[in-house]
C-alpha positions, 0 to 999 in steps of 0.5 A: 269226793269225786262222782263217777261219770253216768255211763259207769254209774250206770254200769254198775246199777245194771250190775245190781239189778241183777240182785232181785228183790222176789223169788219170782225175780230169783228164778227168772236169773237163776238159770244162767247164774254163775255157780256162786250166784246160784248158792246165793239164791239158795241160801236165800231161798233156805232162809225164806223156807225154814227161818224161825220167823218170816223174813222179808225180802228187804231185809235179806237183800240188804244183809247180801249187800252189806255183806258184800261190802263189808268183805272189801274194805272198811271204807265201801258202804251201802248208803240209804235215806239216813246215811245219805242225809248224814253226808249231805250235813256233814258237807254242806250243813249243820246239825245239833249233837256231839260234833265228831266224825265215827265209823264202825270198828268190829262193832265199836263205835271209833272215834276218828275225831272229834271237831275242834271246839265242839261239845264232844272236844270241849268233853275231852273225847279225843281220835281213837276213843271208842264209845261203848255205852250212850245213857248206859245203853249199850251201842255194841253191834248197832249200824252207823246210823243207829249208833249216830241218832243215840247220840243226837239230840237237841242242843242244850241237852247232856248225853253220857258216854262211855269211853274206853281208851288205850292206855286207861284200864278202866272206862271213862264216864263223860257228860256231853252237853249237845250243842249246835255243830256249825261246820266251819271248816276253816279257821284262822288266827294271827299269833305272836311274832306275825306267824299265821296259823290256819285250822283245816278241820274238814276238806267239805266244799270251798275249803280251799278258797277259805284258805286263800281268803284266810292267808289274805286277811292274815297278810292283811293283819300282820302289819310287820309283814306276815313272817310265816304259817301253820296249817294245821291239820290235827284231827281233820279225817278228810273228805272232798279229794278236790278240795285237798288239791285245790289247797295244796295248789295255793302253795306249788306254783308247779308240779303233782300234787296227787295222783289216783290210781284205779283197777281201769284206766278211767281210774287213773288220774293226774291232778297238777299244781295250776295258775288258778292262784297265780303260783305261791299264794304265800310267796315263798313264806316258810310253813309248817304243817301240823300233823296227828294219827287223826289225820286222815285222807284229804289231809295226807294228800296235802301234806304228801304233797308239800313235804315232797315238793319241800314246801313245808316241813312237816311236824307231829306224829304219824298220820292215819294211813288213809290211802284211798279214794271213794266214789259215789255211784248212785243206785237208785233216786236216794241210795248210791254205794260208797265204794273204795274205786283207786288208791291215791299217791304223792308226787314222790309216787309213794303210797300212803296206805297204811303207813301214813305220813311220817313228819319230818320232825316227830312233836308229840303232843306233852301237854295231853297227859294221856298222849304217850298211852294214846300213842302206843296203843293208836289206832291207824288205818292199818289196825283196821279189819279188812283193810286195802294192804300196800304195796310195800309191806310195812312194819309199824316199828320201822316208821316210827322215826326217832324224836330229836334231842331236845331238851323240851321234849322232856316236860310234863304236862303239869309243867308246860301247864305251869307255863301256861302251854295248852297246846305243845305242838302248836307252841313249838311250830310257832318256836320254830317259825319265829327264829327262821326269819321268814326263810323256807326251811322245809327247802334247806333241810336234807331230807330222806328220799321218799321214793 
């Protein structure tokens, strides 16, 4: 997440100065309020006059600001103590809990994702699930904040949730045992065949020098010579913009990785691939990145950039659609506004919003029973009420790009059980790294232009 510099920072707590807190306050700007601003001040002065009950000004001056915000976009927020604190965990810290990234849709609760190998993943919570009921209290209509303390406790203690799912006409009752979420945004695995595979689950802070560590020790491992990577990107619903730069350029020895493109000029920034890594930290390696419509932000910057640099071939199924870019711009010593300030675009200059990342080969997920239903009834970034619209108008129908003829495509789930496939995806981006021989497949397959 990028900060503001102070002058714009200070820009705009001067702009928000001018919402008073008293009706003292109030008159003093009322006489050279603009005609909207002046209905504002009545509206509130209406309201402190005639409610059923006294209101105080904390609490209608809160109501006017997330109102505000909340007519922009799904993304821009107002962000106090709690939320605050929510954050810094969320980058820097662990907590105990569920262990899965939420935010509010027309009051649901959504599930964005669920952390790998947390309790909430180990329950079978999967991204697009919406929880409706905690205990069996409803969680409908309550603030992120609410809704995330309902569902934080100790570890060791069980927690019900109520899941509705798309594609499952009945709700789900799931028991959630709280553990201790220990943020690890990276992991890595040598697998069969000398074929590294790296999870990104997060881009919080030093992700990208976790993964140059991780490609390292992989080296290290495989004593045959490393033949190959996954990056997987599944589930990962983004985060820091400057770490996804920094791990797309530990694979581009040069060019753009992403560009940020803004209401004013100061908005709008170049970020180029550098020497930091001394060029390809893999060295030409093929690599194949992983995919899925809970891959949000941060991770499609990452896999814009090396698919139109033809870096790595790109696998799954459709990323979320996340577009923009937010910034931080404190308001006071503990409150600051998350506002939607640029929206991002790949090298190719392509817009990612709402239309997301189309891999270069769709791999859908047939060891999940209920991928298919998922599927057809996901929730992307275009699903989203108030959402930034692109440029390009697009139709779901014409992104959605045809599967390949394989004949694996038509297993079920009971069978690749059978054959003790847990994890389809990952098993055929491994199938595929295996037989290239370590040869960059991603630079001779024709692709489609993606300007």
């Amino acid at each position: 997440m990028k900060f503001a510099p102070a002058i714009r920072a200070a820009a705009l707590c001067t702009a928000v100065a001018l919402l008073p807190a008293t009706t003292a306050a109030f008159a003093q700007v009322e006489g050279r309020a603009s005609p909207e601003f002046a209905r504002l001040f009545a509206t509130y002065q209406r309201i402190k006059a005639s409610y059923v009950e006294p209101v105080d000004d904390e609490q209608l001056i809160r109501g006017a600001i997330d109102g505000m915000l909340a007519s922009l976009d799904p993304h821009s927020s107002y962000i106090d103590g709690a939320a605050m604190e929510r954050l810094t965990t969320m980058i820097d810290g662990n907590y105990q809990g569920l262990g899965i990234s939420i935010q509010m849709d027309d009051g649901l609760v959504k599930v964005v994702s669920p952390f790998r190998g947390s309790p909430a993943d180990q329950a079978g919570i999967k991204a697009g699930d919406y929880i409706s009921h905690v205990n069996g209290k409803l969680i409908y209509g309550l603030e992120i904040n609410e809704a995330v303390e309902q569902m934080r406790g100790p570890a060791g203690t069980d927690v019900q949730v109520t899941i509705l799912r798309a594609g499952r006409e009945e709700p789900m009752e799931l028991t959630v045992t709280r553990g201790v979420i220990e943020l690890e945004p990276v992991t890595w695995e040598l697998m069969e065949g000398d074929i590294g595979h790296i999870s990104v689950n997060e881009f919080s802070r030093d992700v990208g020098s976790d993964v140059n560590n991780a490609v390292a020790d992989l080296c290290l491992q495989a004593k045959g010579g490393l033949k190959g990577l996954v990056l997987d990107l599944r589930r990962n619903p983004g985060g820091s913009l400057d770490e996804a730069v920094a791990l797309s350029d530990l694979f581009l020895s040069e060019g753009q990785i992403v560009s940020q493109r803004g209401r004013a000029r100061r908005d709008t920034i170049y970020y180029e691939a550098e020497t930091v890594y001394r060029g390809d930290v893999a060295d030409g390696l093929p690599i194949i990145v992983l995919i899925d419509e809970g891959s949000a932000s941060a991770s499609e910057i990452v896999a814009g950039a090396l698919q139109d640099h033809n870096r790595a071939l790109i696998m799954g199924e459709r990323s979320f659609g996340k577009g923009s870019v937010q910034t931080l711009l404190p308001l006071t010593r503990d409150t600051a506004l998350k506002l939607t300030t640029a929206r991002y675009y790949t090298p190719s200059g392509r817009s990612v919003q709402e239309g997301g990342i189309e891999p270069d080969i769709r791999v859908p997920q047939l060891s999940d029973p209920d991928a298919e239903r998922r599927q057809r009834y996901a929730m992307r970034e275009s699903d989203l009420r108030g959402h930034l619209v692109n440029e390009i108008a697009y139709e779901d129908e014409a992104l959605e790009r045809d599967q390949i003829d394989d004949p694996r495509f038509r297993l079920t789930a009971a069978e690749l059980e059978e054959m003790g496939v847990d994890d389809f995806q990952l098993q055929y981006a491994l199938d595929a790294l295996r037989r290239t021989n370590g040869v960059n497949i991603a630079a001779r397959i024709s692709m489609p232009s993606r300007n």
